[in-house]
N, CA, C and O atoms as a GROMACS GRO file, in nm:
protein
  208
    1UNK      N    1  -3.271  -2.219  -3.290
    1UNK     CA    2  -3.249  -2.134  -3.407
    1UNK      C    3  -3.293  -2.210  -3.532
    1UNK      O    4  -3.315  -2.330  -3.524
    2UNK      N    5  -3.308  -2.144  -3.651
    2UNK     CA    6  -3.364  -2.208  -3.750
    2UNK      C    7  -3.229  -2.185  -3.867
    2UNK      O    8  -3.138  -2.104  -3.884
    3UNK      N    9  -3.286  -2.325  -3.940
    3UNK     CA   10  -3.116  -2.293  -4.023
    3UNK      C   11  -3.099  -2.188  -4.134
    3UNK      O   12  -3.001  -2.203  -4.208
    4UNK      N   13  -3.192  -2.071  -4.159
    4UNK     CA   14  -3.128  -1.979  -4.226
    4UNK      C   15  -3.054  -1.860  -4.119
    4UNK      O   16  -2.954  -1.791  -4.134
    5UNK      N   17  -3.159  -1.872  -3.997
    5UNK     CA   18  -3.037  -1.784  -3.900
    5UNK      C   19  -2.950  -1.860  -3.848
    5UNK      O   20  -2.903  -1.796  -3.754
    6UNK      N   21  -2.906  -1.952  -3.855
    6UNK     CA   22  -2.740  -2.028  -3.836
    6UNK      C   23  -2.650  -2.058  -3.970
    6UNK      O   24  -2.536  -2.103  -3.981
    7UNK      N   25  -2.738  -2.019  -4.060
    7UNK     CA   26  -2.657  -1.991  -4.213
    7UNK      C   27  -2.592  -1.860  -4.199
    7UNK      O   28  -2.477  -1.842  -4.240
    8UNK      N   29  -2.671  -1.755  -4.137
    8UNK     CA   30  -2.652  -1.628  -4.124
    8UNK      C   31  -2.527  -1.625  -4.050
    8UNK      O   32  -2.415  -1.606  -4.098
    9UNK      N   33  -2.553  -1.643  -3.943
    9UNK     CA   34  -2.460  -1.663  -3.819
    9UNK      C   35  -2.304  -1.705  -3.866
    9UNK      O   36  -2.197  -1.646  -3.880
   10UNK      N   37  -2.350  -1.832  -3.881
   10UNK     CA   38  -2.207  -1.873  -3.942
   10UNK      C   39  -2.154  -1.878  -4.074
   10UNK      O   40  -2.062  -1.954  -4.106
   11UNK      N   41  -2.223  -1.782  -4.165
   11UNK     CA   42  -2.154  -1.744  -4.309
   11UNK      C   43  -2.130  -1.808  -4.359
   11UNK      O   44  -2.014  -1.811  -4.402
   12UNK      N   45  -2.225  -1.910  -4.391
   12UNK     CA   46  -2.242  -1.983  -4.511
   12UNK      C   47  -2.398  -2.020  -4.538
   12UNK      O   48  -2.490  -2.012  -4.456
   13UNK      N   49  -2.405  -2.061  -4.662
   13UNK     CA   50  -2.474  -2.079  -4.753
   13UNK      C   51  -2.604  -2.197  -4.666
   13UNK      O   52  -2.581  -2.302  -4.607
   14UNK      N   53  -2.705  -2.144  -4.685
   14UNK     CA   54  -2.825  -2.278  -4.658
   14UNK      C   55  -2.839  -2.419  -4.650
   14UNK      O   56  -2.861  -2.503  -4.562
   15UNK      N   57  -2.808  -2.413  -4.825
   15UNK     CA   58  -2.797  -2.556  -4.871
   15UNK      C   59  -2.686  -2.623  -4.758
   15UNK      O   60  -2.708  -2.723  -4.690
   16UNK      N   61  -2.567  -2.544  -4.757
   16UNK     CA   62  -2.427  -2.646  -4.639
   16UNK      C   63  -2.479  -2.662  -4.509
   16UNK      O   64  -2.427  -2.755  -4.447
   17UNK      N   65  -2.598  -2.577  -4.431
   17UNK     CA   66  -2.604  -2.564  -4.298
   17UNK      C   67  -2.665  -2.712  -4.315
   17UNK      O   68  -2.611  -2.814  -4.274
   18UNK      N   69  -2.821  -2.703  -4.401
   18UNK     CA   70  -2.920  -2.819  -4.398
   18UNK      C   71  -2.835  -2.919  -4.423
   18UNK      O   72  -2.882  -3.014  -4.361
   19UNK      N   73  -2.734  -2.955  -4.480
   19UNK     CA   74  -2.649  -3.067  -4.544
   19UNK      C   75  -2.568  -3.118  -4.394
   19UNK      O   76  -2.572  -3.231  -4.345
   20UNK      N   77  -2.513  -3.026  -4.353
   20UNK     CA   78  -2.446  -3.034  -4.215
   20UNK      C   79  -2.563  -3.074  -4.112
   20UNK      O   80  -2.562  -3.196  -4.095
   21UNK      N   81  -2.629  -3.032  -4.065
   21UNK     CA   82  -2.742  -3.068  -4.016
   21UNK      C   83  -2.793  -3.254  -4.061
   21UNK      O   84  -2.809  -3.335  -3.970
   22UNK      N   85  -2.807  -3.283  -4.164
   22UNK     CA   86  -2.840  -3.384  -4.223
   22UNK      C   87  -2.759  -3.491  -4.144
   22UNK      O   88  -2.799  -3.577  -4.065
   23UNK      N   89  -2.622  -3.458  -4.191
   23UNK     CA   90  -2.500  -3.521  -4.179
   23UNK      C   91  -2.475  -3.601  -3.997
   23UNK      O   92  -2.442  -3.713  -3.958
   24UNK      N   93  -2.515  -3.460  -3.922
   24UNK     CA   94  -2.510  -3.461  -3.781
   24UNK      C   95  -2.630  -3.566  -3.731
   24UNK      O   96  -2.628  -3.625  -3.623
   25UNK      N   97  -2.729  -3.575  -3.826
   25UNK     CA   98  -2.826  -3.670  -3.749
   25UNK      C   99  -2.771  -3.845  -3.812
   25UNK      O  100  -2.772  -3.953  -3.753
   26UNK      N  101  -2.734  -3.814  -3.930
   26UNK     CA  102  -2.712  -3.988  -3.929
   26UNK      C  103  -2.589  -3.992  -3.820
   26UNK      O  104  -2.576  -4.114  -3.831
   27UNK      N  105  -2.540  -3.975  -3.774
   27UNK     CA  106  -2.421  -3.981  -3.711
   27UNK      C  107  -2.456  -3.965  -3.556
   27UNK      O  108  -2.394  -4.007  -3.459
   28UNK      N  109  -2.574  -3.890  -3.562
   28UNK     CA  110  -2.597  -3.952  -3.416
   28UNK      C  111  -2.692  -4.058  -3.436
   28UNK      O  112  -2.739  -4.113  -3.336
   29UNK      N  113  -2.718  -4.084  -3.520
   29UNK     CA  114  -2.855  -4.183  -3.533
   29UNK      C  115  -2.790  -4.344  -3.522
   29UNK      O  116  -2.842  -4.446  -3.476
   30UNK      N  117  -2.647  -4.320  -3.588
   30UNK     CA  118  -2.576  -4.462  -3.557
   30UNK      C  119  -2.520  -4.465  -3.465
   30UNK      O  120  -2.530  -4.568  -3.398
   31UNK      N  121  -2.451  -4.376  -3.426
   31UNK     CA  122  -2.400  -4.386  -3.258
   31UNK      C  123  -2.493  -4.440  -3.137
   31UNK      O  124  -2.458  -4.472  -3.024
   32UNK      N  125  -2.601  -4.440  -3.185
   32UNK     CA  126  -2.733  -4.415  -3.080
   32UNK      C  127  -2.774  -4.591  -3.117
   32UNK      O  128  -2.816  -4.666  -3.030
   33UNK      N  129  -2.752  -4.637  -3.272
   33UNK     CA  130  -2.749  -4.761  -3.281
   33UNK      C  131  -2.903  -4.747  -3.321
   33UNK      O  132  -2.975  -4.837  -3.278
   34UNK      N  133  -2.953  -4.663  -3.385
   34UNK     CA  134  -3.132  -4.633  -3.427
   34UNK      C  135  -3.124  -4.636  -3.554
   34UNK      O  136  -3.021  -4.608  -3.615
   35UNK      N  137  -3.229  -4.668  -3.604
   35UNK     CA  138  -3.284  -4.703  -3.778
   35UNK      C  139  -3.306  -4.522  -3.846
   35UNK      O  140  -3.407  -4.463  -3.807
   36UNK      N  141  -3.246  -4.476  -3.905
   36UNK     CA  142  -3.263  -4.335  -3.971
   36UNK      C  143  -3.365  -4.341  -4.039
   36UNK      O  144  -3.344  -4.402  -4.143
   37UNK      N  145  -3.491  -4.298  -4.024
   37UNK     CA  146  -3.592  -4.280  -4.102
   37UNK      C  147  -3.592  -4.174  -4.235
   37UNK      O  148  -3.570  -4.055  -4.259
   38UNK      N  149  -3.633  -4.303  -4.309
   38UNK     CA  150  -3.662  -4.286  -4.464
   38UNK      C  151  -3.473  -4.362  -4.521
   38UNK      O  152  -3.428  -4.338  -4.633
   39UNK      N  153  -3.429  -4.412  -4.460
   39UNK     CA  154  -3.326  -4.501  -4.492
   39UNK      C  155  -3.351  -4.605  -4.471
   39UNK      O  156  -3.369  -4.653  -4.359
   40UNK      N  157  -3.359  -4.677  -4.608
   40UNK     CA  158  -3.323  -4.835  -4.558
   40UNK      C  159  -3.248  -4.920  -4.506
   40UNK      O  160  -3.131  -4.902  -4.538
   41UNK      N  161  -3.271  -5.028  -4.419
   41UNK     CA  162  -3.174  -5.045  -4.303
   41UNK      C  163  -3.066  -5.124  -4.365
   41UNK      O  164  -3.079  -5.201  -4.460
   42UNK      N  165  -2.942  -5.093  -4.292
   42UNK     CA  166  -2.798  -5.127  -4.353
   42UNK      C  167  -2.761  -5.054  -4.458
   42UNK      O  168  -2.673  -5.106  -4.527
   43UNK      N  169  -2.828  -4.874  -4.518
   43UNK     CA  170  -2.769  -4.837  -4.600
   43UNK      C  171  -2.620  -4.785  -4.585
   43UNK      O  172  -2.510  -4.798  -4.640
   44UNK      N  173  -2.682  -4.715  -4.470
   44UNK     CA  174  -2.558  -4.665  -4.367
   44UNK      C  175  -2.460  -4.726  -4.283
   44UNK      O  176  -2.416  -4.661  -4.189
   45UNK      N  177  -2.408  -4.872  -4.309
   45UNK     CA  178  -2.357  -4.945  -4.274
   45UNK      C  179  -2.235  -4.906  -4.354
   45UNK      O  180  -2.242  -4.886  -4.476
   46UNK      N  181  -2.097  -4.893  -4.269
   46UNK     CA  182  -1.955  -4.844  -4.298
   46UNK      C  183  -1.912  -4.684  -4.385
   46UNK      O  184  -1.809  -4.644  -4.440
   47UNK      N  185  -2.070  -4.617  -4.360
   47UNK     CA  186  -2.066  -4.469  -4.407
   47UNK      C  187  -1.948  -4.391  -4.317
   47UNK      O  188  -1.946  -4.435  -4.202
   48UNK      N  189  -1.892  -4.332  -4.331
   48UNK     CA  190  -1.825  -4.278  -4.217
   48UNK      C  191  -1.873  -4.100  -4.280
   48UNK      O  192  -1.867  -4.051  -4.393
   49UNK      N  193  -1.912  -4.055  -4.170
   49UNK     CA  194  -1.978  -3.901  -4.211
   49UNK      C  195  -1.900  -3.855  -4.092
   49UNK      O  196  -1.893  -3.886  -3.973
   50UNK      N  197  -1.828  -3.740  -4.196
   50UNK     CA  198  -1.705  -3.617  -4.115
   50UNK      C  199  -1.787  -3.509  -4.130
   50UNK      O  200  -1.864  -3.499  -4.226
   51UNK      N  201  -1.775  -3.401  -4.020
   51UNK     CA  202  -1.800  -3.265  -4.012
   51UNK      C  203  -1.663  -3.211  -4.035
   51UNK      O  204  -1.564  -3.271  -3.993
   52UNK      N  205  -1.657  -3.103  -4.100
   52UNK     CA  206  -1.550  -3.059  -4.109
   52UNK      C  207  -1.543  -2.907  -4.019
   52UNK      O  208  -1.438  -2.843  -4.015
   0.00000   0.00000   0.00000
């Protein structure tokens, strides 16, 4: 699905899906223990990123 039809879907706004979306990849990106591209390394060191 693309995130204006999962904006749709789940009734909210664009900007929050892409933000949520965002959110979900650094968070697997450190779990996974991988360098987030276009972040410099150790930015994300003690970020803690919640989905709510």
């Amino acid at each position: 699905m693309s995130a204006p039809e999962i904006a749709t879907v789940v009734g909210k706004p664009l900007g929050a899906v892409k933000a949520l979306q965002h959110r979900a990849l650094v968070n697997l990106t450190k779990a996974l223990g991988g360098p987030y591209p276009g972040v410099p390394e150790g930015r994300l060191e003690g970020r803690e990123e919640t989905i709510d």
